[in-house]
VEXBA-109011 format. One record per residue (C-alpha): x, y, z. Coordinates in steps of 0.001 Angstrom, whole numbers, padded with zeros to 6 digits, always signed. Example, Ala and Ser with C-alpha at 12.3 -4.5 7.8 and 13.67 -1.06 7.14 Angstrom:
<selos>
+012300-004500+007800/+013670-001060+007140/
</selos>
This chain:
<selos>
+206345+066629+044903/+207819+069799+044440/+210583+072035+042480/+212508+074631+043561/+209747+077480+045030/+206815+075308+044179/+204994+072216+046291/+202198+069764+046396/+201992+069077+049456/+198873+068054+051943/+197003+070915+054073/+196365+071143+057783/+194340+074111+058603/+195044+075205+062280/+192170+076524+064627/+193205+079889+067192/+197039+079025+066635/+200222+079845+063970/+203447+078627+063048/+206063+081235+062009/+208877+079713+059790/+212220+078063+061978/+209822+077716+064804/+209294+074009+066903/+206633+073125+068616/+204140+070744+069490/+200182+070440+068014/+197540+067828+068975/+195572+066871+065775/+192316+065214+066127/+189675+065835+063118/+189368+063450+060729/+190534+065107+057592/+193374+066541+059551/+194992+063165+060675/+194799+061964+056982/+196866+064841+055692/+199367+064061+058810/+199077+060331+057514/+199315+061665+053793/+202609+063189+055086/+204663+060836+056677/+204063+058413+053898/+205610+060782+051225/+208533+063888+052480/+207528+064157+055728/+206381+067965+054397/+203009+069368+055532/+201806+072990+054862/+200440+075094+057897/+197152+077803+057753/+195290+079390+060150/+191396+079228+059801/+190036+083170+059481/+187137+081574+062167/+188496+078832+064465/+184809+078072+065391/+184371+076619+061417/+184970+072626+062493/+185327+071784+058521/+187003+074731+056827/+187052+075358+053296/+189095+077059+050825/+187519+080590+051849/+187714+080056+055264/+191623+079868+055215/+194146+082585+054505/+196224+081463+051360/+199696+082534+053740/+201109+080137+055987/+203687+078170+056648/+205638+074959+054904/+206558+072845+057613/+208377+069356+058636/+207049+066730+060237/+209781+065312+062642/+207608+062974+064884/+204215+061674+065146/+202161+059875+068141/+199064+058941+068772/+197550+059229+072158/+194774+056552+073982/+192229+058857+072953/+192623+058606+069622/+194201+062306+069276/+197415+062537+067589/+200889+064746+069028/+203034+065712+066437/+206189+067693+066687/+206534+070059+063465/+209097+072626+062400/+208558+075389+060219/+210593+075718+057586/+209491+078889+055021/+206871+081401+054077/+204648+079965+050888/+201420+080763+049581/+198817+078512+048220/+198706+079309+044464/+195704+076082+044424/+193731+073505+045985/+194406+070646+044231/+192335+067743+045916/+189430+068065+048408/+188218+064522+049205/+190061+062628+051875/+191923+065548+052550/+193173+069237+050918/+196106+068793+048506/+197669+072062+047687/+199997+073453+045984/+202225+076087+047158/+204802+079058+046652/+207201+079513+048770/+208338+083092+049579/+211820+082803+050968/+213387+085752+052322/+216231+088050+051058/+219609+087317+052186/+220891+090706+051344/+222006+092773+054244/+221853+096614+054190/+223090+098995+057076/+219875+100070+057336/+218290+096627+058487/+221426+096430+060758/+220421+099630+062614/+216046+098113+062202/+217873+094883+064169/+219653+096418+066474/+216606+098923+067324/+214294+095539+067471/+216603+094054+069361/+216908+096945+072087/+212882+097013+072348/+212720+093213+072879/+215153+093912+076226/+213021+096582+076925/+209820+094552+076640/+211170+091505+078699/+212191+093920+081443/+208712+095296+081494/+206319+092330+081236/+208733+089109+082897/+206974+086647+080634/+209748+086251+078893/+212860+084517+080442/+216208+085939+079772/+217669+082761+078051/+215110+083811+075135/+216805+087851+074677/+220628+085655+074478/+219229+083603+071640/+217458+086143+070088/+221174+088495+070123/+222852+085687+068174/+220853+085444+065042/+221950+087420+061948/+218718+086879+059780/+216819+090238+059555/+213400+087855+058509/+213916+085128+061060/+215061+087464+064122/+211738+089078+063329/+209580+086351+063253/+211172+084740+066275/+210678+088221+068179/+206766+088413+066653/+206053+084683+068128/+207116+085899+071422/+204776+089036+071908/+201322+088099+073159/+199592+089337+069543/+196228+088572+068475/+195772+085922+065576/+194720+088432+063103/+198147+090597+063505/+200418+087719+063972/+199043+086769+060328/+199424+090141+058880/+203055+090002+060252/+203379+086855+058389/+201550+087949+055119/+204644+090889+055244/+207162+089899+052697/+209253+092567+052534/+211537+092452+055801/+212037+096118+056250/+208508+096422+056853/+207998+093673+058846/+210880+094537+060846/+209574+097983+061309/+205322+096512+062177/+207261+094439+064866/+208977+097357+066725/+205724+099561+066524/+204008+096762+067652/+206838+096006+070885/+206855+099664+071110/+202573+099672+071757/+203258+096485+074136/+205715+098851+076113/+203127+101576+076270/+200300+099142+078002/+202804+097700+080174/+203520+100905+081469/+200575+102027+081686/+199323+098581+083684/+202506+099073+085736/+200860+102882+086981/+197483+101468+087094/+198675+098423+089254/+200553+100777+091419/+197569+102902+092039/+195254+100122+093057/+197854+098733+095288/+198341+101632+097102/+193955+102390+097078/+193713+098904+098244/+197397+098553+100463/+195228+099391+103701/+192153+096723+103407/+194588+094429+101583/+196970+094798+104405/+193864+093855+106927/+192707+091270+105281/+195932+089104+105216/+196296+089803+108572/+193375+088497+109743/+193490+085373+107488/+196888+085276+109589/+195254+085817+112539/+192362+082953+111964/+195432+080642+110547/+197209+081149+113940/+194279+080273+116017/+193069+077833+114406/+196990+076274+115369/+196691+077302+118346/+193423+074819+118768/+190515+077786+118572/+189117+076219+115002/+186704+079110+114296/+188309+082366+115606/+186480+085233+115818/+183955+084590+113975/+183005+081628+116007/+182710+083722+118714/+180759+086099+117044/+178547+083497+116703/+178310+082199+119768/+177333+086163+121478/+174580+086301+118704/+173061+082997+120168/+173747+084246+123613/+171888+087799+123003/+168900+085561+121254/+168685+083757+124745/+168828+086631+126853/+165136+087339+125706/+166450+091368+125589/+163502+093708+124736/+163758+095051+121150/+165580+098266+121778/+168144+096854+123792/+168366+093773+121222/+168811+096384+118513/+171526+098155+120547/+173413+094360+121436/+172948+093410+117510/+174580+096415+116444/+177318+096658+118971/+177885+092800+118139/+178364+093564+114108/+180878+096483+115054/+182781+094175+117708/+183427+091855+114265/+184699+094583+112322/+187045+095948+114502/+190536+094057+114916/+191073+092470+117549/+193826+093694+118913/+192413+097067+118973/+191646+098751+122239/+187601+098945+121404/+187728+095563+120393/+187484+094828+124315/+185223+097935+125411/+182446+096452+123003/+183040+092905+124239/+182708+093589+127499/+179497+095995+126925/+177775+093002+125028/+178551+090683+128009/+176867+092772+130114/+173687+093019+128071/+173803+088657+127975/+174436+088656+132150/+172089+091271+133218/+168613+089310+133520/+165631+090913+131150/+162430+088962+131902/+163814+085971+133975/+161973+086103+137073/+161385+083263+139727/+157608+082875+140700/+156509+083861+144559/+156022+081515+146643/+152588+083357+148131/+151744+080613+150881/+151829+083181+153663/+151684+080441+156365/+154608+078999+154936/+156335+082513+154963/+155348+083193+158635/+156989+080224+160209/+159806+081030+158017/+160287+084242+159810/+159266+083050+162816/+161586+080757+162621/+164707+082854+161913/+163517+085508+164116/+162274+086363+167527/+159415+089239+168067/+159571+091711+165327/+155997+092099+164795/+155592+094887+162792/+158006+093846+160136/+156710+089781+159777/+153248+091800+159530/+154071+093741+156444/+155772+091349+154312/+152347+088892+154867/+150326+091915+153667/+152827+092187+150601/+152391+088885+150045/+148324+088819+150538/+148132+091621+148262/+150232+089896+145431/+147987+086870+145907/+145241+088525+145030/+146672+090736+142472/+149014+089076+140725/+151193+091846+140507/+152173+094850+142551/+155235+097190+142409/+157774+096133+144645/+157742+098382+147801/+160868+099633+149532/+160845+099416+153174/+163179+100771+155076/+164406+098877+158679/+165979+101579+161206/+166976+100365+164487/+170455+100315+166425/+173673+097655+165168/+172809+094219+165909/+168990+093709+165977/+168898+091343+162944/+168396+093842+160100/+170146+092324+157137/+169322+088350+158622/+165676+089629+158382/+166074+091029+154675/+167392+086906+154052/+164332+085660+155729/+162263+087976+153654/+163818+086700+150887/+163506+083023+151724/+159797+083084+152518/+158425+084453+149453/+161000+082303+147374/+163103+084894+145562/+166691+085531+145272/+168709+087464+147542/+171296+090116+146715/+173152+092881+149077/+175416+095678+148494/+176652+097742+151605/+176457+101588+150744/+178524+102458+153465/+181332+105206+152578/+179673+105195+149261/+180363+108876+148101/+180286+108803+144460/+177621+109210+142213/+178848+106876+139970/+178815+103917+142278/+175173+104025+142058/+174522+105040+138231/+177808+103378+136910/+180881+104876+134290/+180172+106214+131074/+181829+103811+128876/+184321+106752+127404/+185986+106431+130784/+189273+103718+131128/+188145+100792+133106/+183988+102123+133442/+181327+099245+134983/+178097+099430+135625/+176643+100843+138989/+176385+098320+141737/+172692+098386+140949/+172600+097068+137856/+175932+094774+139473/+173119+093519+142029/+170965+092639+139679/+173336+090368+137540/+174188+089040+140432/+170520+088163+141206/+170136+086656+137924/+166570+087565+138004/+164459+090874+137665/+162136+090065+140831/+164882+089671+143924/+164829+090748+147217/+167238+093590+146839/+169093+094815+150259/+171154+098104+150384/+172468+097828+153613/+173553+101035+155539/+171681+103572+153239/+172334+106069+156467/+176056+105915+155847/+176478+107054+152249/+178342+110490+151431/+178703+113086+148698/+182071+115217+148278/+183189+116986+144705/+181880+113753+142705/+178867+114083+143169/+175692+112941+145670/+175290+109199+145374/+171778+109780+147725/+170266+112286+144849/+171088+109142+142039/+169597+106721+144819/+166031+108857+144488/+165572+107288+141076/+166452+103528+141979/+163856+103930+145572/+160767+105577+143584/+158072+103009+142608/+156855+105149+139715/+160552+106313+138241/+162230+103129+138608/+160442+100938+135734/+163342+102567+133539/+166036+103374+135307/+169202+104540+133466/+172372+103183+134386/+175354+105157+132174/+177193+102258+131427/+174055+100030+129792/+172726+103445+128496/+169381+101583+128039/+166595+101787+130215/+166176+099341+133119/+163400+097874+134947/+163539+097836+138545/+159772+097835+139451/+159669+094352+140139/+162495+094672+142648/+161553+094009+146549/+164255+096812+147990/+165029+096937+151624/+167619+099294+153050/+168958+099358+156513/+169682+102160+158721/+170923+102969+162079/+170051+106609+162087/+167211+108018+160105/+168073+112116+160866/+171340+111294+158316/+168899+110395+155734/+167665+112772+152987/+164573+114140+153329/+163679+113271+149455/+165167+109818+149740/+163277+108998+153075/+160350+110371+151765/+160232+107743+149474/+160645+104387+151394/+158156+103310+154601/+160061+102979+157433/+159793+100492+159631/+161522+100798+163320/+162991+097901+164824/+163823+098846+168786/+166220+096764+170860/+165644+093954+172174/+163821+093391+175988/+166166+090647+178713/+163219+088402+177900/+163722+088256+174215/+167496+088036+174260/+167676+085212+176776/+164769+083282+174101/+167660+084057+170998/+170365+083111+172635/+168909+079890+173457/+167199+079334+170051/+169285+080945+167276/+172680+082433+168693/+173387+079334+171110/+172941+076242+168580/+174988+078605+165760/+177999+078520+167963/+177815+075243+168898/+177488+074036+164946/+180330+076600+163941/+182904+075408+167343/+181859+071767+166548/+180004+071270+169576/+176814+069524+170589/+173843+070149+172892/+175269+066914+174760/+178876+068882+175304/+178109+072112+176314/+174640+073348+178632/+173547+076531+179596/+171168+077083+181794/+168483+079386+181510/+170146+081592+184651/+173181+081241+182992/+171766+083510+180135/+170273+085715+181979/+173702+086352+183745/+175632+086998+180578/+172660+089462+179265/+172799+091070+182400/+176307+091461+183789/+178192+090605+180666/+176744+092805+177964/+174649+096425+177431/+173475+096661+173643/+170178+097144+171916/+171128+094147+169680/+172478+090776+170135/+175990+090861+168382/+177619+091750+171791/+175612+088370+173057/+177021+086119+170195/+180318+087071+171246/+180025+086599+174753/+178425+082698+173803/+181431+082297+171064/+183891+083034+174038/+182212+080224+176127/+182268+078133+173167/+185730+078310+172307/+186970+077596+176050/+184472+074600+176280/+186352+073102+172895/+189139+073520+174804/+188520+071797+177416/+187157+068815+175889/+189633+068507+173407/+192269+068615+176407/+190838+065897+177617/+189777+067115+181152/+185943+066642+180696/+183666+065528+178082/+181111+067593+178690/+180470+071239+180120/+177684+072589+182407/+178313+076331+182184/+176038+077526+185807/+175690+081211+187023/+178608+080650+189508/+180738+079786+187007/+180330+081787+184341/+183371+083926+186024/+185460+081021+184819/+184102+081745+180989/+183284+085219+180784/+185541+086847+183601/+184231+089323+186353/+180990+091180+185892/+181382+093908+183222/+177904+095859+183789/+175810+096612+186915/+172734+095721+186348/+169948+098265+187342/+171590+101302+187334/+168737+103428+189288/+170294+105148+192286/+170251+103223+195745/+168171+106337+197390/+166912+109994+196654/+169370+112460+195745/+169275+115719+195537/+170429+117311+192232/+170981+114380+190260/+167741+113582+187455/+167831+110466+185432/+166936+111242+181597/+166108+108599+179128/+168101+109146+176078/+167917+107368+171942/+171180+106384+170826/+171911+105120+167498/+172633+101740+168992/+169289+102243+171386/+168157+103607+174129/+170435+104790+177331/+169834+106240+180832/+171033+109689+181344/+172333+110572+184781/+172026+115208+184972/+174037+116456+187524/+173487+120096+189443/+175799+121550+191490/+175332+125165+193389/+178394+127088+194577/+179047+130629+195587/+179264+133111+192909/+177810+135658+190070/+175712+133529+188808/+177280+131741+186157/+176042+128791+183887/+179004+126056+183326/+178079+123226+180931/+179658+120088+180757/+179846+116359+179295/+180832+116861+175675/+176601+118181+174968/+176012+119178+171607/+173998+122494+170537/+170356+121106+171075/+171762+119828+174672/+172888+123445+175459/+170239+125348+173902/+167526+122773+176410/+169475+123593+179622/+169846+127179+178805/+166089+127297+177940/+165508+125455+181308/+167404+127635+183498/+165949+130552+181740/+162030+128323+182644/+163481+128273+186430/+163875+131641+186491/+160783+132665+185458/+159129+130606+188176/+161931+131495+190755/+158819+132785+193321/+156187+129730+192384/+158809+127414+193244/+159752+129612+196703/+163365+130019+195348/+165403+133081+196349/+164469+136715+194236/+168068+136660+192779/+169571+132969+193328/+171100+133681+189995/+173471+136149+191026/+174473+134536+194035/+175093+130962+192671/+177260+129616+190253/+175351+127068+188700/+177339+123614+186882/+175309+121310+184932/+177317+118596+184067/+176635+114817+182149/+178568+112329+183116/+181021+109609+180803/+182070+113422+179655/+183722+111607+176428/+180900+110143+174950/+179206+113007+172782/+175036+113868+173458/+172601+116020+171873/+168901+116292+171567/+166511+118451+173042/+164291+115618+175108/+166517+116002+178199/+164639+119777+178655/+162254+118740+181653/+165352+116435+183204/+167509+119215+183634/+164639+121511+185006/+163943+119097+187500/+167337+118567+188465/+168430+122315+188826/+164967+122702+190875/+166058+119904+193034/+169346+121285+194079/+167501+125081+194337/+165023+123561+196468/+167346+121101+198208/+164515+118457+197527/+165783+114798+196354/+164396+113013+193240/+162669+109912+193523/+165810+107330+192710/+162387+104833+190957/+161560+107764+188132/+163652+108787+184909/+161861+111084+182925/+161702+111960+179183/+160543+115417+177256/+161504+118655+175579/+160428+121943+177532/+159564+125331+176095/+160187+128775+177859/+156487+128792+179237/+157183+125163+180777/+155095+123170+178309/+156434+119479+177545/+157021+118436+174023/+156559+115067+172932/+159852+113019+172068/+160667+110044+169549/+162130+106537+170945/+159899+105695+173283/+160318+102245+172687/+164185+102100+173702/+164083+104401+176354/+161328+102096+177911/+163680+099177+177050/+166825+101352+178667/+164927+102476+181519/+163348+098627+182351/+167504+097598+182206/+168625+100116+184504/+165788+099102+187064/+163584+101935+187220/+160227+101129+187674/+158521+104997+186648/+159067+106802+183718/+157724+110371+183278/+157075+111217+179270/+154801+113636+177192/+151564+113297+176999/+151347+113450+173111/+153461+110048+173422/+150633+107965+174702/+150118+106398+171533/+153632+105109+171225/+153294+103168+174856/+151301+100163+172816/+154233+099555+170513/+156132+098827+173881/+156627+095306+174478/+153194+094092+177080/+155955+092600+179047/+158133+095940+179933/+154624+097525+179983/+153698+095496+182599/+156535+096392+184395/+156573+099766+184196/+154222+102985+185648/+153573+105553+182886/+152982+108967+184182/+151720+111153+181202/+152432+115383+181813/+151888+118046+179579/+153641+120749+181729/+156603+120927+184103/+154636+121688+187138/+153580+118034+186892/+156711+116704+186722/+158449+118255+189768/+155037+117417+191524/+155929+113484+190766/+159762+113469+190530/+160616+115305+193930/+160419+113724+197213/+159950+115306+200565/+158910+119051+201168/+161037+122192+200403/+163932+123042+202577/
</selos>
């Protein structure tokens, strides 16, 4: 019912929303009171009026809770969804204002005024619309929420009132302004609230648009990061690695659990693991830290195999592997009794010196193998920088740990048998002294932390069992030698070659030349031959050769076809081995006069020494030759000074040395010799040719000899009783200090050979010279 401003029409209050008039849109309806107005309605003009509740948490409004502007709208559909709320399209038609409420039971009935707006046109709301207008295109520009299509249909209308309103339902207004804009009657005004409204949205655009533009660039960097590695996890995971780094993070963090680290190093791993996550991958210290935490998993902590402390067990081990060697099988049973009764004892560091091929390094395996622990070996030879032993500060390209700490990964455990073969041989230049960083690794009571530059953290050695090889113990450190107990190991006698040939070296070749016992025989001759004619060494490598030689020419022949099996005999070893190489016994065949035989220690062992004196017409000059070092020249200068001295005890001529040239001279003049013990040989030699007395071809003689003719005592007794019992000489002149070493001789050459002890050179040339003086 209505007339021409006034209607009775039903009410539907609206919660949170508002209708402006010639809008369209959609509103689900679902209270009761609501659905009965909509109802109310469609039965009558299809006209429904439109107001916003003041509180749209009030479920059943009443008259105060509603403002009295709002809008007169059309119903143009209705339909009701399954659950039970109704859609209704409605279009808003003109501005009224409820003049009274009319009914209140099923519903509100109202009655309203509507408030249409002036159609007049001034060119002052022109210029308000165009103004509105330009801030709308402004607006859109700034916030794109609103699509272009909407500024074209805004340009076409003509309506002051409505382009306003349209505009106003646009902007993202709060209720309570959107229904002050429609409580504005007068269009000038409203026209002019709408721009200063657009004109505020402009300002916090703009101001969002800095704001956004400063956290972008604050955040650009992690941002930038962040997508990359959700890139980087996306690609991997395509690539088939599901967890990416993280999963490997992971897995280190369970790995450094396991490695049962002690708590400083843990800390250290933990912390190195949680910057190793941080840091991109592809970053160069990505790797650095990876590789430093590996190392702190591999290197063993507190693994350690148990000893195996049955020391008979042990002793046939090593008696098994090796031949003789007494003094060396003795000390690792006392190791071994003292751990059994101990439980625990510092790891000692012996030191095995002897000549090349003696079984050195084999022996360090036996060691090993007897008291059940692992092995490990690194060869120090050439070894001249520092850093080999302590390893590369991690600042350095490419840095590794120091092949101590490389052993000991190796090893797997913190209690192996630990060889550094051919300490003797290490070197220092401009990087530094790789012996001095070795004093640190070889002292019992420093080497419970020992720091390694690349693992920084301090490293427990002291349950390490080091052994270091040598050849030559003078090229040794004083410091470092100081701290290891050496243990000599002399060459071996005929008697104990012939025994390893035919127990270790023999069956070895015959395994590694696919042989058998059955195929090839040697008999016990037959290895004598080869260690006498066919070979001169302190060690047994020489041997092996020799026995490999025979062992290739036996597969030979088989495999030809022309026998199926060998016999290798005495006579025919020339077939095998080719002529003689060595003459065995090389004592002279009778006395001569002038000629001495020293006994000399080699690194490789111990060597005869033929001294030669000559006598010719002259001033009396002293010629050395034979390659002699400084100690060789200073003894013969100090022993023809000594025959001077005692020119009338020995009945020599007042002034022989002005009349005589004199030529001392040591034969194989390529092979370089030093030391001082050939003092007393060349005394009796030069006394021989003075006197024109031979030497006793049986005797070689060993000592150093001062100005007053005292004899010195000498070192190597043990080889140069082995040299002197190969070159068939059945006497052997040496200091008297050195009786003690004669019981570390084998009882064998002992047997064999007549000491004669002398503490001045008077008793020497009463031994060595035959015949009277001519």
């Amino acid at each position: 019912m209505s007339d021409k401003n006034n209607y009775t029409v039903p009410l539907l209050p609206l919660r949170g929303l508002l209708v402006y008039p010639t809008m369209v849109l959609h509103l689900d309806v679902g209270r009761e009171r609501s659905v009965q107005a909509l109802e109310k309605a469609m039965m009558d003009d299809h006209l429904i009026f439109l107001s916003t509740q003041k509180d749209m948490t009030v479920d059943q409004p009443d008259q105060t809770d509603l403002y009295s502007m709002g809008t007169l709208t059309k119903v143009k559909q209705m339909l009701k969804l399954p659950n039970g709320t109704i859609r209704v399209l409605v279009e808003g038609l003109e501005r009224a204002k409820i003049t009274s409420f009319l009914d209140e039971t099923s519903h509100y009935t109202v009655e309203v005024e509507s408030v249409p707006d002036s159609p007049e046109k001034t060119a002052e709301l022109e210029a308000l619309m165009r103004t509105l207008t330009d801030y709308f295109e402004q607006y859109i520009n700034l916030s794109k929420k609103v699509s272009t299509e909407t500024l074209n249909t805004v340009t076409d209308i003509e309506e002051p009132g409505r382009l306003a309103d349209i505009i106003a339902s646009h902007l993202p207004l709060k209720l309570k302004l959107k229904q002050e804009l429609l409580n504005t009657t007068d269009i000038k005004q409203r026209i002019t609230r709408v721009i200063e409204t657009i004109n505020n949205e402009k300002e916090v655009l703009s101001l969002e648009k800095k704001i956004g533009q400063r956290v972008k660039k604050s955040m650009e960097r992690t941002q930038k990061e962040y997508y990359l590695r959700e890139q980087m996890k996306a690609i991997q995971k395509e690539l088939g690695d599901k967890d990416g780094k993280s999963g490997e993070v992971s897995d280190l963090a369970a790995k450094i659990k396991k490695a049962e680290m002690p708590e400083n190093v843990l800390k250290v791993a933990m912390k190195e693991l949680d910057r190793y996550e941080k840091i991109p991958a592809a970053s160069a210290e990505s790797s650095v830290i990876r590789n430093y935490i590996d190392w702190l998993i591999q290197v063993p902590w507190t693994k350690s195999t148990a000893d195996d402390l049955d020391i008979k067990r042990a002793e046939d081990i090593l008696n098994r592997d090796h031949y003789g060697l007494e003094k060396v099988k003795e000390r690792v049973l006392e190791y071994l009794a003292v751990q059994q009764l101990t439980k625990s004892l510092k790891g000692p560091i012996l030191c095995l010196a002897g000549p090349p091929g003696v079984g050195k390094t084999s022996l360090a395996r036996s060691i090993a193998e007897s008291i059940g622990r692992k092995f490990v070996r690194i060869s120090l030879g050439g070894v001249r920088d520092e850093s080999e032993i302590r390893g590369h500060r991690r600042t350095y390209v490419g840095a590794m740990p120091g092949r101590i700490i490389q052993g000991m990964k190796k090893a797997t455990t913190v209690n192996p048998v630990f060889l550094l073969d051919e300490i003797d041989k290490m070197s220092n230049d401009f990087r530094g002294d790789p012996s001095s960083a070795m004093l640190e690794v070889l002292d019992p009571e420093q080497n419970n932390s020992f720091s390694d530059h690349y693992i920084e953290e301090p490293y427990d050695l002291s349950k390490v069992l080091f052994i270091a090889t040598a050849n030559n113990l003078s090229t040794i450190p004083g410091p470092l030698r100081d701290r290891m107990e050496i243990i000599t190991i002399a060459g071996y006698t005929e008697q104990e070659k012939t025994s390893i040939a035919k127990n270790h070296l023999l069956p070895k070749q015959l395994k590694e030349h696919g042989l058998t016992k059955s195929k090839l025989q040697l008999r016990d001759d037959t290895v004598q031959e080869i260690v006498r004619y066919h070979t001169r060494e302190a060690g047994v490598r020489g041997l092996e050769r020799q026995l490999a030689t025979i062992s290739r020419k036996t597969a030979k022949i088989i495999v030809s076809g022309d026998k199926k099996r060998v016999v290798v005999t005495a006579n025919s070893l020339t077939d095998f081995l080719g002529k003689r190489k060595f003459r065995y016994g090389q004592a002279e065949t009778e006395d001569q006069i002038g000629v001495a035989t020293g006994l000399a220690y080699t690194s490789v062992g111990g060597d005869t020494l033929q001294i030669e004196v000559s006598l010719s017409p002259g001033k009396g000059k002293l010629v050395l030759t034979g390659k002699l070092g400084d100690v060789m020249k200073e003894s013969a200068q100090t022993a023809f000074s000594f025959v001077r001295s005692k020119a009338r005890e020995l009945n020599l001529e007042e002034q022989f040395h002005e009349k005589y040239d004199i030529h001392i001279h040591v034969p194989e003049g390529a092979v370089p010799k030093d030391g001082p013990s050939a003092g007393i040989t060349i005394v009796t030699a030069l006394v021989s040719a003075l006197t024109n007395r031979p030497i006793r071809r049986e005797i070689g003689m060993t000592g150093e000899v001062t100005l007053r003719g005292r004899v010195l005592p000498i070192g190597g007794l043990k080889e140069k009783s082995l040299s002197a019992h190969r070159a068939g000489l059945t006497t052997i002149i040496i200091p008297k200090e050195n009786e003690r070493d004669i019981d570390d001789i084998p009882e064998s050459i002992r047997n064999e050979l007549t000491f004669i002890l002398v503490s001045h050179v008077d008793e020497v040339l009463e031994r060595a010279l035959a015949g009277d003086e001519k």
